[in-house]
Biopython code that builds the backbone (N, CA, C, O; Angstrom):
import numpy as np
from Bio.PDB.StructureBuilder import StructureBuilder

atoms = [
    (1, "UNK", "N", (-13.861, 4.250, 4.710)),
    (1, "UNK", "CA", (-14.927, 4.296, 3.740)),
    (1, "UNK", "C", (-15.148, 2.878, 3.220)),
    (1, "UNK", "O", (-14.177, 2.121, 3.195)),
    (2, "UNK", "N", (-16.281, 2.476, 2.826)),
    (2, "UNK", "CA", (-16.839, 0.922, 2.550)),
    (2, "UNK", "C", (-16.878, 1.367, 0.937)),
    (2, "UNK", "O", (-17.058, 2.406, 0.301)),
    (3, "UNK", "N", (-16.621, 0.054, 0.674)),
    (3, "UNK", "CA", (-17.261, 0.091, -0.859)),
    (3, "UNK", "C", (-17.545, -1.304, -1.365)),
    (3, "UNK", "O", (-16.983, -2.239, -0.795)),
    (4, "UNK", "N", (-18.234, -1.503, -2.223)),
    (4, "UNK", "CA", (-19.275, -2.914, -2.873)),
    (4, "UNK", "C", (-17.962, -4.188, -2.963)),
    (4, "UNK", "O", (-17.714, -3.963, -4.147)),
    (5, "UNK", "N", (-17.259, -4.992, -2.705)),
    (5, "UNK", "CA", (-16.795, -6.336, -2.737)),
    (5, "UNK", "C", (-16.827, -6.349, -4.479)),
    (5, "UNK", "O", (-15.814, -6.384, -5.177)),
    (6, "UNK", "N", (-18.101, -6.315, -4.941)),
    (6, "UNK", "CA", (-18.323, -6.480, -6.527)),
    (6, "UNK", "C", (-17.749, -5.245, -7.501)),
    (6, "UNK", "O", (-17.473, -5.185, -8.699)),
    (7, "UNK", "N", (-17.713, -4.483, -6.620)),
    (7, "UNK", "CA", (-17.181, -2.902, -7.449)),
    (7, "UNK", "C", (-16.122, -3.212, -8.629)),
    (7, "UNK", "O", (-15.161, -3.952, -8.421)),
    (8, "UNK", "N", (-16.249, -2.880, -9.309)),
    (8, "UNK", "CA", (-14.819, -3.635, -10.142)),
    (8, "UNK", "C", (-14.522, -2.618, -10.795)),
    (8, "UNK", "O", (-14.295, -2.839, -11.984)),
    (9, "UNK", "N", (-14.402, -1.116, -10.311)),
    (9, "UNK", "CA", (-13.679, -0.040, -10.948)),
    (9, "UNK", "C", (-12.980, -0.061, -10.212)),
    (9, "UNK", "O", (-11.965, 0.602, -10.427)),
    (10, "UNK", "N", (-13.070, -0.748, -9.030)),
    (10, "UNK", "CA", (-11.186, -0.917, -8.191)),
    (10, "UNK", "C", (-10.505, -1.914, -8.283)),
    (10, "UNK", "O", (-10.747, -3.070, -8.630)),
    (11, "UNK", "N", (-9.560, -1.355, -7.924)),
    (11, "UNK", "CA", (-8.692, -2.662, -7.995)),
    (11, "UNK", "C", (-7.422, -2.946, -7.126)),
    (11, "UNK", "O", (-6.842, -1.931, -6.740)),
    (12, "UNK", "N", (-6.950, -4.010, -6.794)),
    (12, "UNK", "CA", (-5.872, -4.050, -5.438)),
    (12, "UNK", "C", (-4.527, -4.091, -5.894)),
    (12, "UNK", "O", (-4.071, -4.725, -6.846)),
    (13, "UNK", "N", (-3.878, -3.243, -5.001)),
    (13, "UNK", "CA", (-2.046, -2.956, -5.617)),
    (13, "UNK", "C", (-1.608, -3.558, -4.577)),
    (13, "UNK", "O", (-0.562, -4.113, -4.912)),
    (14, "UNK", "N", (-1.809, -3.731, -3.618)),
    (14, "UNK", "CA", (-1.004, -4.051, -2.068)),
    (14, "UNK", "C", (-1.653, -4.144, -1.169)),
    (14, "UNK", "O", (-2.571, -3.435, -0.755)),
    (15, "UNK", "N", (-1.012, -5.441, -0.640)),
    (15, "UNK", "CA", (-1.543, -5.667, 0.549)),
    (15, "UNK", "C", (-0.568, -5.420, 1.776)),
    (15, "UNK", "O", (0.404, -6.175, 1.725)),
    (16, "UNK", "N", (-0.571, -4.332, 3.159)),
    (16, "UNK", "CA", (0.046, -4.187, 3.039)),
    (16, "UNK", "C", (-0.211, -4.748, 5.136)),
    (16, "UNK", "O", (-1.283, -4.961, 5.704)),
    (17, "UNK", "N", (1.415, -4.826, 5.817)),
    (17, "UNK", "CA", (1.134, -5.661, 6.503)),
    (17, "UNK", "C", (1.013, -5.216, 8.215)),
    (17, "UNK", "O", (0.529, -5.804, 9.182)),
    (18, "UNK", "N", (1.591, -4.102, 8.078)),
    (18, "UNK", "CA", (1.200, -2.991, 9.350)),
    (18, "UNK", "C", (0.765, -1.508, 9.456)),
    (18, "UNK", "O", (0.595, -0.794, 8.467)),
    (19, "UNK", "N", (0.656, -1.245, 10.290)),
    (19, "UNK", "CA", (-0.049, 0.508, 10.117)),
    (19, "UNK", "C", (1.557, 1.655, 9.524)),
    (19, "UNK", "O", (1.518, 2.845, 9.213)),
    (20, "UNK", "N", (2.519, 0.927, 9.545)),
    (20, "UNK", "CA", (3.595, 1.765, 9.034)),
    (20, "UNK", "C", (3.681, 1.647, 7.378)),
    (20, "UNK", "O", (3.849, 2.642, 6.673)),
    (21, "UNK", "N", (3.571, 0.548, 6.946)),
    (21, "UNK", "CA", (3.300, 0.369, 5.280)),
    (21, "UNK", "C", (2.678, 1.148, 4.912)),
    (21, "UNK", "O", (3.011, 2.142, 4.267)),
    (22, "UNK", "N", (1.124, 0.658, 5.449)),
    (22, "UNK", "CA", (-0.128, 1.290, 5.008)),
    (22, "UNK", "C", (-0.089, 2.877, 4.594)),
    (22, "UNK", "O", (-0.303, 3.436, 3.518)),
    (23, "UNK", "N", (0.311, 3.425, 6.031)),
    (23, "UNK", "CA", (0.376, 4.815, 5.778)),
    (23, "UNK", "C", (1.467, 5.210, 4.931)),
    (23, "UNK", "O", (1.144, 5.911, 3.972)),
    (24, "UNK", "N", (2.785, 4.901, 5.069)),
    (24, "UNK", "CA", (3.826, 4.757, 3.574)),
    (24, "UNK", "C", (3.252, 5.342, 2.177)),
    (24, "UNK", "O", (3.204, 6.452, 1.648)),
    (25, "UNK", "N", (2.784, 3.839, 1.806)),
    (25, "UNK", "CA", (2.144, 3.578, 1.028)),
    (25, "UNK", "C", (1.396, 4.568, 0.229)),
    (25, "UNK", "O", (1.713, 5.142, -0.813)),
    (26, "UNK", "N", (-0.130, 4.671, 1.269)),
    (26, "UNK", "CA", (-1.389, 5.793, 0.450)),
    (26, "UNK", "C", (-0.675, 7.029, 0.735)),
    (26, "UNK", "O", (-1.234, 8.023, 0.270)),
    (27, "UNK", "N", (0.599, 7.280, 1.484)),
    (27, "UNK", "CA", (1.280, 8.917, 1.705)),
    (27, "UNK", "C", (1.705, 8.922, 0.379)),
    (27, "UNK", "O", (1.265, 9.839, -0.315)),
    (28, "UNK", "N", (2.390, 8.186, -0.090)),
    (28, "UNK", "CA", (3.165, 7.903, -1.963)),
    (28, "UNK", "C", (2.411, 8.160, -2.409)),
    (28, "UNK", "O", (2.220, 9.333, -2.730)),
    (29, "UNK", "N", (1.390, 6.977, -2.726)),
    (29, "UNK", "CA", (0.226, 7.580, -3.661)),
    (29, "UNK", "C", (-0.392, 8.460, -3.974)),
    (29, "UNK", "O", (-0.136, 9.106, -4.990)),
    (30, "UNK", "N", (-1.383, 8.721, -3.172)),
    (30, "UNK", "CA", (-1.560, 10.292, -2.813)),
    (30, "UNK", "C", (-1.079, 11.767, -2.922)),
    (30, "UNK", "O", (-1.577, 12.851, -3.226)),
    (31, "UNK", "N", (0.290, 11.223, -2.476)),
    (31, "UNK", "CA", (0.975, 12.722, -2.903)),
    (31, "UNK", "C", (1.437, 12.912, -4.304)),
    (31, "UNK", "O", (2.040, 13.884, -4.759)),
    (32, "UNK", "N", (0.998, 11.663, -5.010)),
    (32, "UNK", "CA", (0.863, 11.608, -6.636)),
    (32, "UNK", "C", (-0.085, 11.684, -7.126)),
    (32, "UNK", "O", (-0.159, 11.530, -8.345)),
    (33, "UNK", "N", (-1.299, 11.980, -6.275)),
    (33, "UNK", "CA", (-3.117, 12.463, -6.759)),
    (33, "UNK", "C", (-3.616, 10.853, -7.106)),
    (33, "UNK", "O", (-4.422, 10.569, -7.992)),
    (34, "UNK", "N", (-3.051, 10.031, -6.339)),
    (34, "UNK", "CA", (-4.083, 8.831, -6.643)),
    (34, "UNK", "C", (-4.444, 8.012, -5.771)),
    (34, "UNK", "O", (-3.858, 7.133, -5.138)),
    (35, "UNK", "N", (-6.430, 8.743, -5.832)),
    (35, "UNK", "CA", (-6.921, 8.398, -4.575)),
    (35, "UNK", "C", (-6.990, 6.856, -4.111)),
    (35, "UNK", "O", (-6.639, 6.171, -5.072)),
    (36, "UNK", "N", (-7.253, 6.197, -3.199)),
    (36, "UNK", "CA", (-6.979, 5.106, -2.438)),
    (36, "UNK", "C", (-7.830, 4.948, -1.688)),
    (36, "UNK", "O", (-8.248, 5.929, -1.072)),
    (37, "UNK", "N", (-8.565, 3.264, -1.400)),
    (37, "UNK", "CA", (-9.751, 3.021, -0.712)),
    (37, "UNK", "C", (-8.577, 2.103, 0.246)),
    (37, "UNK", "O", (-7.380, 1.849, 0.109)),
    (38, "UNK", "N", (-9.565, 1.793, 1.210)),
    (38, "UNK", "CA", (-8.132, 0.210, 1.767)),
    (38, "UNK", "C", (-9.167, -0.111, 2.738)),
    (38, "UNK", "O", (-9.768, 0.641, 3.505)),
    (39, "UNK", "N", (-9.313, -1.996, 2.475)),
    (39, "UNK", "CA", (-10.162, -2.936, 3.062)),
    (39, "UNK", "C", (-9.011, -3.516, 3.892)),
    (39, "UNK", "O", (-8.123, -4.290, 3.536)),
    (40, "UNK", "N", (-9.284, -2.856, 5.290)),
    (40, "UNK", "CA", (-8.513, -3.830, 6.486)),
    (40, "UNK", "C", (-9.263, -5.000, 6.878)),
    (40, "UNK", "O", (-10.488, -5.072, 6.780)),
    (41, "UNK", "N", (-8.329, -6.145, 7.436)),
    (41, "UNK", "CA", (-8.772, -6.975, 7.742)),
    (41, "UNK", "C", (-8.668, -7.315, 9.573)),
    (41, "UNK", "O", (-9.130, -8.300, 10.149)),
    (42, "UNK", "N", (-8.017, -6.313, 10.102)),
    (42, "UNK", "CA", (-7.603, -5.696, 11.580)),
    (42, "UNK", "C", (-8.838, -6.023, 12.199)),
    (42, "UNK", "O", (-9.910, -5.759, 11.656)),
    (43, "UNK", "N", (-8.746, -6.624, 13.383)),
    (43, "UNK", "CA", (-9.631, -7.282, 14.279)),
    (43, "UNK", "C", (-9.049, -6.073, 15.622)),
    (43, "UNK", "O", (-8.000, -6.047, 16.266)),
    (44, "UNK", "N", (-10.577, -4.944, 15.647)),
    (44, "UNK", "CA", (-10.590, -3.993, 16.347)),
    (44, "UNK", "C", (-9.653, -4.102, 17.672)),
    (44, "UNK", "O", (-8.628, -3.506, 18.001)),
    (45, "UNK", "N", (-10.674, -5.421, 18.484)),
    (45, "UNK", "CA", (-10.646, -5.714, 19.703)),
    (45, "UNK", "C", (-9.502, -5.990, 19.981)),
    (45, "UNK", "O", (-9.196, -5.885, 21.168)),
    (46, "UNK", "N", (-8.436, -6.449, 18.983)),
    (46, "UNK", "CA", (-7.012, -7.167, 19.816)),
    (46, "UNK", "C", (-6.166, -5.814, 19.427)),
    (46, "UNK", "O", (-6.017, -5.394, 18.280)),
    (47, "UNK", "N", (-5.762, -5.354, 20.357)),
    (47, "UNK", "CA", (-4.185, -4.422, 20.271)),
    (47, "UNK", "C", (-3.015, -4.634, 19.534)),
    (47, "UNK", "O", (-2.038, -3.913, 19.734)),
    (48, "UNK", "N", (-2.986, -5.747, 18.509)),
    (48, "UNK", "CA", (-2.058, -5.835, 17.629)),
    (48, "UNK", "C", (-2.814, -6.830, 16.418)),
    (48, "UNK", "O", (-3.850, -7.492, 16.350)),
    (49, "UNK", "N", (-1.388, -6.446, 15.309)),
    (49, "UNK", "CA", (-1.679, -6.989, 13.897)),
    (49, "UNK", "C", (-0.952, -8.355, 13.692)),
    (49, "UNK", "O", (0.180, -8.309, 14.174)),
    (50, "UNK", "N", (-1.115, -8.996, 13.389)),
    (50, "UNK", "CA", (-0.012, -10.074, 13.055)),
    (50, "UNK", "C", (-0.029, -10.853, 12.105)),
    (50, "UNK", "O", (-0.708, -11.864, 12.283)),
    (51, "UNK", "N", (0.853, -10.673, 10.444)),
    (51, "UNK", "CA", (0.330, -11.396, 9.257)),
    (51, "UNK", "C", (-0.883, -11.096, 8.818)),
    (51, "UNK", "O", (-1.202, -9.954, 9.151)),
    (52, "UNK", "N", (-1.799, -11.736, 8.119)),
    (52, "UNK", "CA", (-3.007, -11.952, 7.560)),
    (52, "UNK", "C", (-3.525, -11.225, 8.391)),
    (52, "UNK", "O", (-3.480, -10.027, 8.112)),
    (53, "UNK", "N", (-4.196, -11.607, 9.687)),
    (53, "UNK", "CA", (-4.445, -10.773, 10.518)),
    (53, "UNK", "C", (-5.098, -9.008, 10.831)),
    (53, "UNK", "O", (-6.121, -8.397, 11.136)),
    (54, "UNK", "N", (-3.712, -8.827, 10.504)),
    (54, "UNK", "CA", (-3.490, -7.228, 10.668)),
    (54, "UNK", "C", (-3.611, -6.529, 9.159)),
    (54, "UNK", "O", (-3.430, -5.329, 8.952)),
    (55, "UNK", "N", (-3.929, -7.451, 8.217)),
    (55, "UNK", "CA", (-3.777, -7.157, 6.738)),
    (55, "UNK", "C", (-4.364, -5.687, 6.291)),
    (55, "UNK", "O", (-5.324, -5.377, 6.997)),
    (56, "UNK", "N", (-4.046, -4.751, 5.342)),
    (56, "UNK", "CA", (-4.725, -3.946, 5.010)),
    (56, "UNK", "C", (-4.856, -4.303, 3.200)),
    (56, "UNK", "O", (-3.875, -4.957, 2.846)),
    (57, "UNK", "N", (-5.558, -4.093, 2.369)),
    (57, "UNK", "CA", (-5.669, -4.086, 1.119)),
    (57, "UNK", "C", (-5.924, -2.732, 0.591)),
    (57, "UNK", "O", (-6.915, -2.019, 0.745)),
    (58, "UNK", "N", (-4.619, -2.477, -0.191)),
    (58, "UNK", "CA", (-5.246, -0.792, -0.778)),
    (58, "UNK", "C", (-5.528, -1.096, -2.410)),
    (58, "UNK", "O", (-5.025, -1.883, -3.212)),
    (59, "UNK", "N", (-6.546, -0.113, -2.496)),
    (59, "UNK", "CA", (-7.388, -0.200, -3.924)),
    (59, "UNK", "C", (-6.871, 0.877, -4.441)),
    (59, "UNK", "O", (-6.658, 1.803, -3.659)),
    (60, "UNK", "N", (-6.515, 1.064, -5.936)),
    (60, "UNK", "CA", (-7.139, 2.410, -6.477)),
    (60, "UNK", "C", (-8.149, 2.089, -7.444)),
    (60, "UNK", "O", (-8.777, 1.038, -7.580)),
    (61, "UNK", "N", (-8.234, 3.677, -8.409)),
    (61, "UNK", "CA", (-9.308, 3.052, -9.501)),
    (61, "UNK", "C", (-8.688, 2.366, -10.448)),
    (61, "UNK", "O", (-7.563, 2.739, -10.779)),
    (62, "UNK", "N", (-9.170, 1.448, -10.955)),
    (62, "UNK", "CA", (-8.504, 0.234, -11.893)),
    (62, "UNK", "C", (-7.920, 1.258, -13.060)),
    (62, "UNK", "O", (-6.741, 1.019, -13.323)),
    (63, "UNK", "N", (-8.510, 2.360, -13.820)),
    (63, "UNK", "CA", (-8.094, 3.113, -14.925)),
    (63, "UNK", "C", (-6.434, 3.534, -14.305)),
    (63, "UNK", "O", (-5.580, 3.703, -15.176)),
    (64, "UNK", "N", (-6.037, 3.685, -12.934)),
    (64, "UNK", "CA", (-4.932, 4.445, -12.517)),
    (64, "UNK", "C", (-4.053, 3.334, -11.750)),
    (64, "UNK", "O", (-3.155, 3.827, -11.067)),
    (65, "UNK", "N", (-4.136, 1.991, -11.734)),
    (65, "UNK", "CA", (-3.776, 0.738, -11.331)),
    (65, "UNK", "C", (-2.106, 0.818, -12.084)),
    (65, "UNK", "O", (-1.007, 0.582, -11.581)),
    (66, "UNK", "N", (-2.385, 1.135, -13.097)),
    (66, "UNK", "CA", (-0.934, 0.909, -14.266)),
    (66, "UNK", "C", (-0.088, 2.188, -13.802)),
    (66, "UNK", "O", (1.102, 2.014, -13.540)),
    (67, "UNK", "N", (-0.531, 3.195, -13.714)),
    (67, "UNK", "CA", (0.650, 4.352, -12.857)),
    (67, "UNK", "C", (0.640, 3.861, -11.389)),
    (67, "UNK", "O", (1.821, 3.652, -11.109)),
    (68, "UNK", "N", (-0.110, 3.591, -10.364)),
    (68, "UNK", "CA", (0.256, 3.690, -9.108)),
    (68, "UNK", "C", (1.359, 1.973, -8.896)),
    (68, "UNK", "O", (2.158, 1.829, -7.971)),
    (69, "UNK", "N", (1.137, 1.063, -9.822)),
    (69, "UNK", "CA", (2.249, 0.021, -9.436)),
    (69, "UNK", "C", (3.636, 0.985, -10.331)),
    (69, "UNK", "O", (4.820, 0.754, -10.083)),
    (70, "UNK", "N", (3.197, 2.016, -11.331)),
    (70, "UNK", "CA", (4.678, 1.883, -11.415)),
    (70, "UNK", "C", (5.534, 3.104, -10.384)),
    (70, "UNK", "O", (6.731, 3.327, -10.561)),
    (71, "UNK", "N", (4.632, 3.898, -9.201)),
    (71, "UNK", "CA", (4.535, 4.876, -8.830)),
    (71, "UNK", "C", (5.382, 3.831, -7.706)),
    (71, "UNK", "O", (6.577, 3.633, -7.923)),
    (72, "UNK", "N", (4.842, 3.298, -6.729)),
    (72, "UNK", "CA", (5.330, 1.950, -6.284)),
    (72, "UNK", "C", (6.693, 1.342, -6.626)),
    (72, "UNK", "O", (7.564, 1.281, -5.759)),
    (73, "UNK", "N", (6.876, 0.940, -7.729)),
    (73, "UNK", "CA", (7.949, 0.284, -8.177)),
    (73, "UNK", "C", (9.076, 1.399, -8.194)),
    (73, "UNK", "O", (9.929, 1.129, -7.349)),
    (74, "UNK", "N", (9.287, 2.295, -8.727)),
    (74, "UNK", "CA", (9.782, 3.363, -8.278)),
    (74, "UNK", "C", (10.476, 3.515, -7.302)),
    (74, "UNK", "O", (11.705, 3.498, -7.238)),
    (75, "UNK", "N", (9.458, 3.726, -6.208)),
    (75, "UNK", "CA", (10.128, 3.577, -4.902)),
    (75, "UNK", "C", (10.536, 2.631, -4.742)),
    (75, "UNK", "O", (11.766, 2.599, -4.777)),
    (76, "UNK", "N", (9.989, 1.639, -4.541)),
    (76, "UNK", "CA", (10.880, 0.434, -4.072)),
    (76, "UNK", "C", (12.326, 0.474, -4.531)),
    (76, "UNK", "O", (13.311, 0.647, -3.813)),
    (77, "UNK", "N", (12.296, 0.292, -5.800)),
    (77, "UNK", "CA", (14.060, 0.624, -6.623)),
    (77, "UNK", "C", (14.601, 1.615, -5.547)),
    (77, "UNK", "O", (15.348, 1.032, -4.761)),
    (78, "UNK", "N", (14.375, 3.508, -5.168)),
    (78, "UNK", "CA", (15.039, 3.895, -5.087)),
    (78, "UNK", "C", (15.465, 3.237, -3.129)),
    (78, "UNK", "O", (16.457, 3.100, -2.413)),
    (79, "UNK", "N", (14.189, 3.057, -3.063)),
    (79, "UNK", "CA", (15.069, 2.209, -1.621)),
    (79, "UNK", "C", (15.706, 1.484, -1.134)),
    (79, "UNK", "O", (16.224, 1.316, -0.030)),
    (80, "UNK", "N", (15.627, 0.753, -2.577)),
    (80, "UNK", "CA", (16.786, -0.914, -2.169)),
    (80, "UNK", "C", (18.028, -0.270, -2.877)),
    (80, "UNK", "O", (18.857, -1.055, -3.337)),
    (81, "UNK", "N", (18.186, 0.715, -2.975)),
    (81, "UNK", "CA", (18.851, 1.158, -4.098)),
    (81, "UNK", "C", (20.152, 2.030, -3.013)),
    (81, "UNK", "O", (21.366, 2.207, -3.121)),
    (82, "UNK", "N", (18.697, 2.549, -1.596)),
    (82, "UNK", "CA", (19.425, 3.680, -0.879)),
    (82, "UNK", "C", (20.437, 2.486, 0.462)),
    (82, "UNK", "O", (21.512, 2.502, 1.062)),
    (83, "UNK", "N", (19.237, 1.619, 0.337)),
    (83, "UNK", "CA", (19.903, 0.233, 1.559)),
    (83, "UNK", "C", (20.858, -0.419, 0.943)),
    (83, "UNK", "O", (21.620, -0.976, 1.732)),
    (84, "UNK", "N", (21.047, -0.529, 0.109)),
    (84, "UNK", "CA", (22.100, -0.894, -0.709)),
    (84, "UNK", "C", (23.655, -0.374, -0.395)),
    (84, "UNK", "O", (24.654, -0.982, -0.010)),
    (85, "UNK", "N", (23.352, 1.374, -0.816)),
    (85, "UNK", "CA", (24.103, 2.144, -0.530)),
    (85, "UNK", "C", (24.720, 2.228, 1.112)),
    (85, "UNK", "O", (25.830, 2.104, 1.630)),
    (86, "UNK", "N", (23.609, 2.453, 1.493)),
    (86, "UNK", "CA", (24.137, 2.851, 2.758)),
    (86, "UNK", "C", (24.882, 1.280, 4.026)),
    (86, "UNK", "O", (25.291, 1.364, 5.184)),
    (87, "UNK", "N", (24.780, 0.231, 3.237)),
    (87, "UNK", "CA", (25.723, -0.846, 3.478)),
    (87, "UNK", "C", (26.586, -1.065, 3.393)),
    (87, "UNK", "O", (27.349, -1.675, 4.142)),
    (88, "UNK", "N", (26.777, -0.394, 1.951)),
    (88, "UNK", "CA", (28.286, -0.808, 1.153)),
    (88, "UNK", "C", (29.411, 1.081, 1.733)),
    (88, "UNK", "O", (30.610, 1.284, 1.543)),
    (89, "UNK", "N", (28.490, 1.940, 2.332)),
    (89, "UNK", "CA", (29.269, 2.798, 1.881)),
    (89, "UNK", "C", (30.091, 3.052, 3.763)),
    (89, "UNK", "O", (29.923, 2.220, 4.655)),
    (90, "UNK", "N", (30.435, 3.594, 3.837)),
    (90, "UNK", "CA", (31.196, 3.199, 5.590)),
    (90, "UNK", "C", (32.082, 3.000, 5.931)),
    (90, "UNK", "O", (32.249, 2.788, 7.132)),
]
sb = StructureBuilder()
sb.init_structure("model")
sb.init_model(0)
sb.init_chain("A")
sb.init_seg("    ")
for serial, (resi, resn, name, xyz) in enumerate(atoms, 1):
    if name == "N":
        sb.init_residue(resn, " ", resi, " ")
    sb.init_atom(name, np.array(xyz, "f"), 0.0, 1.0, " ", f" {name:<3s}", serial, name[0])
structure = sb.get_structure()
């Protein structure tokens, strides 16, 4: 879905850097009811992403910007939290 460059009821949480993030990502969100636009920067024609490149940018609406980074942050904690664990434990 396209939307206006100027739109400024969105706003960007992540940029994110392959098709495994991406989908991550708006799967989290989402399954927390907060919808998600995302401006790729993926150049159709080449069969891979690489850096900048392969970039995706996900939006939500700016009013829901302050829950979905902390929806985000969240996870992140409990994952460095689980890699953590599962290093030390063995």
């Amino acid at each position: 879905m396209k939307f206006p460059l100027n739109d400024d009821t969105w706003e960007k949480i992540h940029t994110a850097f392959n098709d495994a993030e991406l989908h991550l990502i708006t799967g989290i969100l989402g399954g927390e009811g907060v919808e998600c636009r995302i401006r790729s920067r993926r150049v159709p024609q080449l069969p891979f992403s690489h850096g900048a490149l392969g970039a995706a940018e996900i939006y939500v609406p700016k009013a829901k910007a302050p829950m979905a980074q902390r929806i985000l942050m969240v996870y992140r904690n409990r994952s460095s939290v689980g890699e953590v664990w599962r290093r030390t434990s063995g």
